[in-house]
C-alpha positions as MATLAB code, in Angstrom:
seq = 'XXXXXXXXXXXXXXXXXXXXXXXXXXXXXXXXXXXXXXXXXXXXXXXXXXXXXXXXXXXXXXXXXXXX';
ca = [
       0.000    0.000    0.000;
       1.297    3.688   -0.612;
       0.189    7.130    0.821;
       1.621   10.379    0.885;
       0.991   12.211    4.314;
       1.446   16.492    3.920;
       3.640   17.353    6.592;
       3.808   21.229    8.172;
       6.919   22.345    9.741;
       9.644   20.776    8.108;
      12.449   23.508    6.952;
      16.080   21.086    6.960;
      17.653   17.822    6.398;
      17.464   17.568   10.493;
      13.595   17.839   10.207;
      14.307   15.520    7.016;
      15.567   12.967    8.937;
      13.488   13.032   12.093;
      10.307   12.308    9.980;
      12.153    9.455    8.125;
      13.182    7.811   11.371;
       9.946    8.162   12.976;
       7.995    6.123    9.945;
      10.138    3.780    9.683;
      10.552    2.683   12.989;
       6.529    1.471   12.805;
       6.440   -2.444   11.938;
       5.447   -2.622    8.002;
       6.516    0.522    7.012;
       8.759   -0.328    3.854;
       9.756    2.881    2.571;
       9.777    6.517    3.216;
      10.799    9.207    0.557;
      10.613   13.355    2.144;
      10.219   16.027   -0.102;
      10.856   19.421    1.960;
      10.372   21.048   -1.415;
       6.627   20.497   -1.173;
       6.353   19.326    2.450;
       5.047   15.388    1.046;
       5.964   12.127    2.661;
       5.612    9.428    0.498;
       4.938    6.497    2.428;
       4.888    2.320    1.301;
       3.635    0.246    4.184;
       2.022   -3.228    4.534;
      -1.239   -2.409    5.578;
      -1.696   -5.304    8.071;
       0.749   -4.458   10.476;
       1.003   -0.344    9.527;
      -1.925    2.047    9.860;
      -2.013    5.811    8.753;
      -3.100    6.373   12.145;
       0.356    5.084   13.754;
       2.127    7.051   11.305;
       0.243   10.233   11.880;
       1.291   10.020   15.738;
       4.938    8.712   14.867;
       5.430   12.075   12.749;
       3.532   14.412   15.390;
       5.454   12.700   18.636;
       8.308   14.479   16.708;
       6.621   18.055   16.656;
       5.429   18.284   13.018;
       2.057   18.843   11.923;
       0.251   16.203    9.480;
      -2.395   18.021    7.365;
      -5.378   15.509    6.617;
];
């Protein structure tokens, strides 16, 4: 499965990399890609371990804002 979450308050490769981390530290997430260009997180996750849900609160528990 693949989503793309919109992600506020990302501005360097520090913010870059904190968002990464978080998503794929959740159990079926397969691959993250983070544009800070347009704010996008490109997500491919196996949906029956990996929720949007999880990886809404993975990227917010880092203090950035997902935009639904």
């Amino acid at each position: 499965m693949e989503t793309t979450l919109a992600v506020r308050g990302m501005t360097c490769g520090h913010c870059e990399s904190s968002v990464k981390g978080a998503l794929e530290s959740i159990e079926g997430v397969e691959g993250v890609e983070v544009s800070l260009d347009t704010g996008k997180v490109n997500v491919i996750y196996d949906e029956a371990t990996a929720n949007i849900e999880s990886m809404r609160e993975a990227v917010e528990d880092q203090g950035y804002d997902v935009v639904v």
